[in-house]
C-alpha positions in Angstrom: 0.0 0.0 0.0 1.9 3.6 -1.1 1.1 6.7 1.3 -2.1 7.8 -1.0 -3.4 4.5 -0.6 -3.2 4.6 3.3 -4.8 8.3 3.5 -7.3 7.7 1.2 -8.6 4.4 3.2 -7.9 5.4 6.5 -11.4 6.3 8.1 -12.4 7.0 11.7 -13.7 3.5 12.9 -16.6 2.9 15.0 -17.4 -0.5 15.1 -14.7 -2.7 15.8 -14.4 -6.9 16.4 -12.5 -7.8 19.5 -9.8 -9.7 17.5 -6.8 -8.7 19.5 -3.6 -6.4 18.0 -0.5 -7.8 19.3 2.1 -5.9 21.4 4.8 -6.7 19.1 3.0 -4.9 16.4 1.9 -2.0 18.1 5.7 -1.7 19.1 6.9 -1.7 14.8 4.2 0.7 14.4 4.8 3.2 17.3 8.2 3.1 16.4 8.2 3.9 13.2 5.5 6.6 13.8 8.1 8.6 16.4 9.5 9.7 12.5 6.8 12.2 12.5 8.0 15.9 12.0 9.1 17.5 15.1 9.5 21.0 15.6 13.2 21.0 17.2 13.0 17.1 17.6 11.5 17.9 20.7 9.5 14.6 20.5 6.6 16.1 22.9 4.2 12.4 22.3 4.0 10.6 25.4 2.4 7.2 24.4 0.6 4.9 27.2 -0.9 1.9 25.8 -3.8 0.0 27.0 -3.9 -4.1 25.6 -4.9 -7.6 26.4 -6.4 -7.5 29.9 -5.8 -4.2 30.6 -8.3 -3.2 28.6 -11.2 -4.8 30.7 -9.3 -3.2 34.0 -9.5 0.2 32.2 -13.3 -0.2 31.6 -14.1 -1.4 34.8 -12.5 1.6 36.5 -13.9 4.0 34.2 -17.4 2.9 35.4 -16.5 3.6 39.2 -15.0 7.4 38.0 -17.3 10.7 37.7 -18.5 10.9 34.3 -19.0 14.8 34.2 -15.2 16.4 34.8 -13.5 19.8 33.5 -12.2 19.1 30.0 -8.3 19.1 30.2 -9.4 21.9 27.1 -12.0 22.9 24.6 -12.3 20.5 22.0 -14.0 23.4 19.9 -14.4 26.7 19.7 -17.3 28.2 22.5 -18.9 29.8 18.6 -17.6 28.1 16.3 -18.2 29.8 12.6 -19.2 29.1 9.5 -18.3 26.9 7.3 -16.5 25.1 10.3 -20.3 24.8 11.6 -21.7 23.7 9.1 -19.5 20.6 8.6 -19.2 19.4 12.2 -23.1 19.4 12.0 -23.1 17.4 8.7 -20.9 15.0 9.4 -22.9 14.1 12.8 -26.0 14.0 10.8 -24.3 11.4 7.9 -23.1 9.3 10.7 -26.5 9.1 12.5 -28.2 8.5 9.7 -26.1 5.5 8.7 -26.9 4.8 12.1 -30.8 4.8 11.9 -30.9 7.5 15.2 -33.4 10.8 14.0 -32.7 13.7 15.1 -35.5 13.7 17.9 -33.9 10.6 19.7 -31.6 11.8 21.7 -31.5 9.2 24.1 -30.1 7.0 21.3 -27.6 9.6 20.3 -26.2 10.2 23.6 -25.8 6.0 24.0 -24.0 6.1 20.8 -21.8 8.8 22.0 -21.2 7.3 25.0 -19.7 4.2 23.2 -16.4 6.3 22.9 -15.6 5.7 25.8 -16.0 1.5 25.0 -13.3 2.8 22.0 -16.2 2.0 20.3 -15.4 -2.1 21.0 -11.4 -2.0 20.0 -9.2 -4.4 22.1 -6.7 -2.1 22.2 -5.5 1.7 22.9 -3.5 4.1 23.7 -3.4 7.5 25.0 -1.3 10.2 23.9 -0.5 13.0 27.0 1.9 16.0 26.9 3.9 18.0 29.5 1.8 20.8 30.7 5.1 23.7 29.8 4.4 22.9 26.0 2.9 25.5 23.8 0.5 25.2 20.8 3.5 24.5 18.4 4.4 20.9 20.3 0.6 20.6 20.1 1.0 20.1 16.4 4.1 18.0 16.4 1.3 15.4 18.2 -1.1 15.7 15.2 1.3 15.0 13.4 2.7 11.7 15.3 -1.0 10.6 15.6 -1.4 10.8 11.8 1.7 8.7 11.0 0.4 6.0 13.4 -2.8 5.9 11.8 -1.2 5.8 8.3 1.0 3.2 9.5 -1.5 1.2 11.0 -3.6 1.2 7.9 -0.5 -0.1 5.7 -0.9 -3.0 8.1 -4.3 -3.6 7.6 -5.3 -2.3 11.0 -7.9 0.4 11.4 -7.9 3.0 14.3 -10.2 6.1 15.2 -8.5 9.4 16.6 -10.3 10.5 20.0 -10.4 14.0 21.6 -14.0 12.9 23.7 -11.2 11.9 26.1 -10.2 14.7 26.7 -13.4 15.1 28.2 -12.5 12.4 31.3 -8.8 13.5 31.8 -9.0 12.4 35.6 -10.8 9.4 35.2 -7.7 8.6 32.2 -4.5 9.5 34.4 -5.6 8.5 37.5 -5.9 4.9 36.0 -2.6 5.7 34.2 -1.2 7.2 37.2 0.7 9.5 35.5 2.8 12.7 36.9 0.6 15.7 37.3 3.0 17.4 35.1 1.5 15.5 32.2 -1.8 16.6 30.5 -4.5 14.5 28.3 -4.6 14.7 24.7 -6.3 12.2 23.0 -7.2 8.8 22.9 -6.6 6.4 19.9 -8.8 3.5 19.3 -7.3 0.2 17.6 -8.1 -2.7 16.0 -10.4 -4.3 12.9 -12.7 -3.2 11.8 -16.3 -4.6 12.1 -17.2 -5.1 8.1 -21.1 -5.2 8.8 -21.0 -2.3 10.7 -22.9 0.5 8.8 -21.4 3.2 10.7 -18.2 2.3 9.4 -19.3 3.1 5.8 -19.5 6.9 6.6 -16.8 9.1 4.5 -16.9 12.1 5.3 -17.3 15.4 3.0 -13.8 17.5 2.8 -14.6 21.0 1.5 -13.1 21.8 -2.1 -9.8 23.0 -2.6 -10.7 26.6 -3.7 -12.6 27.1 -0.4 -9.5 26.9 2.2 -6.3 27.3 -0.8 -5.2 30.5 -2.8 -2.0 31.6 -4.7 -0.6 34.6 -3.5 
């Protein structure tokens, strides 16, 4: 599979089978991955990965944590604007209609929201944290590890889905993790295969044409 390949498969799963990822593989992969651009080589990514059993320990301590918490930040904008609106709404409303969920049910929405943090049936995980001195600059060094990953993972058949909802339960993630209050949440990264009869999974979504976002000075 060449690089266009991989970015033009690569989709944010949710539905996944609970056929397990192996450590060894999701050592090649992060490995590789850490040859991501880095502003300085500072390296910012700290990666703590959740497999096998540890999985079901993670789950079962989520369920005993406080689900309402401060965000470790604001995934959006308080207003966001137009055209920015316009396709974080459309994209929700492809996915639940692939879903079957109208617009009125919003029990059914929140339940399927909720199954983020399941990492939407994945076997495995990982969570990517940062130390609290780093500016927006080392922010973008991890978008850009995260992308490699999944690029990589998709080159090896495996399928992934990039989660900021967790930065929504950042106490309820480190306090499992027990990490160093010097290190912040990030994101969460959801592994595994995906589930083929899942119609969820079908969604692509829409990326606005070139002229809207590109000029030539």
């Amino acid at each position: 599979m060449n690089v266009s390949d991989a970015v033009a498969a690569r989709r944010s799963i949710r539905s996944f089978l609970n056929t397990p990822v192996s450590d060894d593989l999701l050592r090649e992969l992060l490995t590789r991955a850490a040859r991501a651009p880095s502003g300085g080589n500072v390296q910012p990514w700290q990666i703590q990965v959740i497999n096998g059993a540890r999985m079901q320990e993670f789950l079962q301590h989520l369920a005993t944590q406080e689900a309402r918490e401060n965000p470790a930040y604001e995934i959006y904008p308080k207003e966001l604007p137009a055209p920015y609106r316009d396709s974080r709404f459309k994209v929700g409303e492809d996915m639940y209609g692939l879903l079957g969920i109208p617009r009125e049910d919003k029990a059914a929405r929140f339940a399927h929201l909720a199954r983020n943090f399941e990492f939407f049936g994945a076997p495995t995980a990982f969570f990517c944290l940062i130390e609290k001195t780093m500016g927006p600059p080392q922010w973008s060094d991890l978008g850009m590890f995260l992308q490699t990953f999944m690029l990589l993972a998709q080159e090896a058949g495996i399928d992934t889905c990039a989660q900021e909802a967790w930065a929504t339960r950042p106490n309820a993630v480190t306090s499992f993790l027990q990490t160093p209050d010097s290190l912040m949440l990030f994101c969460g990264m959801a592994i595994g295969y995906r589930d083929p009869n899942a119609a969820v999974n079908t969604l692509v979504s829409d990326r606005m044409p070139l002229e809207a976002w590109a000029t030539w000075a």
